[in-house]
C-alpha positions in Angstrom: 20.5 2.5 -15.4 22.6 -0.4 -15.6 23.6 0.0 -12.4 20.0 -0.4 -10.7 18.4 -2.6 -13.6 15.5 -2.2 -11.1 14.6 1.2 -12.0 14.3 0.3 -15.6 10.5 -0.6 -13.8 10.3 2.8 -13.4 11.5 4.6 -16.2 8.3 4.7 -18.3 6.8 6.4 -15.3 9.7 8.6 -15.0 9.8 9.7 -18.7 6.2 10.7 -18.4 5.9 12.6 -15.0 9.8 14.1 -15.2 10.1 14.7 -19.2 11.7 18.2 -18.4 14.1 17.3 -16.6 15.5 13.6 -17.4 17.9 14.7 -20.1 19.4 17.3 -17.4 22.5 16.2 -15.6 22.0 17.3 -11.8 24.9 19.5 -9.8 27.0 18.1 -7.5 25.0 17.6 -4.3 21.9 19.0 -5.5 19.2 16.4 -4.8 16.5 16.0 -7.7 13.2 14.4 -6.4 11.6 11.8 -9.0 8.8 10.6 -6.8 7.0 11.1 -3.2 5.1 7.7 -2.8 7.0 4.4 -1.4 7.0 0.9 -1.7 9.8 -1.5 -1.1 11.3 -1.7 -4.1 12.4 2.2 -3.8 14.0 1.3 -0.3 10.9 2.8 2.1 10.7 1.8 5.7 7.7 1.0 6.8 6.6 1.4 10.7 4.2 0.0 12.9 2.3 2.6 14.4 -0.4 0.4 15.7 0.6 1.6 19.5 -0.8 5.1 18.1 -4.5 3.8 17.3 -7.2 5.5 19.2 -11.1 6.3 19.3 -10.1 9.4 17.6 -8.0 7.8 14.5 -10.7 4.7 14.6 -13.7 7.6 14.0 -11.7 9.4 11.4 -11.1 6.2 9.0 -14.8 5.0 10.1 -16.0 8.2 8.9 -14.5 8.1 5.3 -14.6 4.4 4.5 -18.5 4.5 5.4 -18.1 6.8 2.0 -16.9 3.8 -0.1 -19.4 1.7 -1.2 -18.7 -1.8 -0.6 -15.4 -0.9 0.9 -15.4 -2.6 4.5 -11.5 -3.5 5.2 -8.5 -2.3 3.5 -5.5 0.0 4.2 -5.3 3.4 3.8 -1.8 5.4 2.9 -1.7 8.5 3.8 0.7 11.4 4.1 -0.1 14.0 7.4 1.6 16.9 8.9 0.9 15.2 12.7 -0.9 12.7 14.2 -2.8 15.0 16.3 -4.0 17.0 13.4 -4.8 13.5 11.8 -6.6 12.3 15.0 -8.5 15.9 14.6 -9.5 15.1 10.4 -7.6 18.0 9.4 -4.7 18.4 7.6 -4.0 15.1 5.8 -4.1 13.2 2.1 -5.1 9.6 1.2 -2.2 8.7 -1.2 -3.5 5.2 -1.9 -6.7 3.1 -0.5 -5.8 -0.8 -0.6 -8.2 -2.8 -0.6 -8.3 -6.7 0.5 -5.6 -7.8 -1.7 -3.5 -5.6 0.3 -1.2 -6.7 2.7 -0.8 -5.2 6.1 2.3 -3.3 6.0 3.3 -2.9 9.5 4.3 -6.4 9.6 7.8 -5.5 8.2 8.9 -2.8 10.6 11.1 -5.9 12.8 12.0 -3.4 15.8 8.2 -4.4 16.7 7.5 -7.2 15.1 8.8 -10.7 15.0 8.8 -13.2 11.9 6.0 -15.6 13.6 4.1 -11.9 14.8 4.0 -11.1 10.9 2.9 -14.4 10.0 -0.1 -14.3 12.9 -0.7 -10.8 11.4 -1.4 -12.5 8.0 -3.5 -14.9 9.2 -5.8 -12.7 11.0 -5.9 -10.1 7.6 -7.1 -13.2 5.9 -9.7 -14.6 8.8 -11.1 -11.0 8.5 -11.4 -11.2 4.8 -13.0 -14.7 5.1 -15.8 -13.3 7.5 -16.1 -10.5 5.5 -16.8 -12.6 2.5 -19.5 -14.8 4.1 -21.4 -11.6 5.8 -21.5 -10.7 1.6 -22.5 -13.4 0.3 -25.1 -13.8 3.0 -26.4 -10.2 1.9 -26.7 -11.7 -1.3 -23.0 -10.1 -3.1 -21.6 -12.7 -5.3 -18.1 -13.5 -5.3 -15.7 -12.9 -7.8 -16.0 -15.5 -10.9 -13.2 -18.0 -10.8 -11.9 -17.1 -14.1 -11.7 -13.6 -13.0 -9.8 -14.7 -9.8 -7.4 -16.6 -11.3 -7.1 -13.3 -13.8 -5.9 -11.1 -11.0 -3.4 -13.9 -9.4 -1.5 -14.5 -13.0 -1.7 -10.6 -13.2 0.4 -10.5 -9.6 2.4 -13.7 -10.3 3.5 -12.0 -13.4 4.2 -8.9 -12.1 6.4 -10.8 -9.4 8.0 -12.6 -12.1 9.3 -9.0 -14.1 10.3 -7.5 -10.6 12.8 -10.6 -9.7 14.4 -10.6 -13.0 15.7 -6.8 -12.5 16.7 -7.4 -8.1 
C-alpha cells in the first residue's frame, strides 16, 4: 500500500467486499480480481463509441429512461456481451446511471477527440442541462435550494481534495 497511497481510497471497500481473501498472499502469476467497475483513478480507458449510435440503441435507452421518473438526460454504464445484442435489449447490465452531474465520458478517449472537441462537448452537456432546467421549472419543478447546491459542490470539492493528496 505504500506503494500506490492511492488505493488506500479503496481499501475500506476492499476489506468489506474481499474479507476472505485480503490476508492471502497470491501465487506467482495468478491474477486475483478486486473489482469489475472502472473509473480513472483504477487506470480504465474510456472510448468514444458515439460513431456506434443508432435508432436501435437510441429506442433501447428511450425505452428504460422513460422508466425513471424525472430522469430526462444522464449517462448510463453498462456492461454487454455485443452491441448487436445491446442494439436488440437483450443481454446487457446497467452498472451505474449518472445523472446531470455526470460528465460525458467519451471526451477522454483522444484518438477521437481533441482538447477543444472535449471542451465543446462540455459545453453542449451543460446547454442541455440548462434547457432542461427551464422546460422544469416551466412545468412547475423547483430547483434545487442554494444551500443544498452548494452542499453537493463542497461534497465534490472535498472529495477532489482527498483524491489529490494520495496521486
Amino acid at each position: 500500500m505504500s506503494e500506490k497511497p492511492r488505493a488506500l481510497l479503496q481499501m475500506e471497500r476492499l476489506q468489506e467486499t474481499h474479507k476472505t481473501i485480503l490476508n492471502k498472499v497470491p501465487a506467482k502469476g495468478e491474477k486475483v480480481n478486486l473489482g469489475v467497475i472502472g473509473n480513472h483513478s483504477k487506470g480504465t480507458l474510456f472510448i468514444n463509441g458515439n460513431d456506434q449510435i443508432d435508432a436501435s440503441l437510441t429506442q433501447v435507452f428511450d425505452r428504460l429512461a422513460r422508466h425513471i421518473d424525472g430522469f430526462y438526460y444522464g449517462r448510463f454504464d453498462i456492461k454487454c456481451q455485443s452491441l448487436d445484442e445491446l442494439r436488440a435489449g437483450k443481454d446487457f447490465k446497467i452498472i451505474e446511471l449518472n445523472g446531470v452531474f455526470s460528465e460525458p465520458t467519451h471526451i477522454y478517449d483522444s484518438s477521437k477527440m481533441s482538447y477543444f472537441d472535449a471542451l465543446r462537448t462540455i459545453m453542449q452537456h451543460w446547454k442541455l442541462v440548462q434547457e432542461i432546467s427551464v422546460k422544469n421549472y416551466k412545468r412547475g419543478i423547483a430547483p434545487m435550494p442554494l444551500p443544498d447546491m452548494l452542499k453537493v459542490v463542497k461534497s465534490i470539492r472535498d472529495y477532489s481534495k482527498l483524491i489529490k493528496r494520495f496521486s
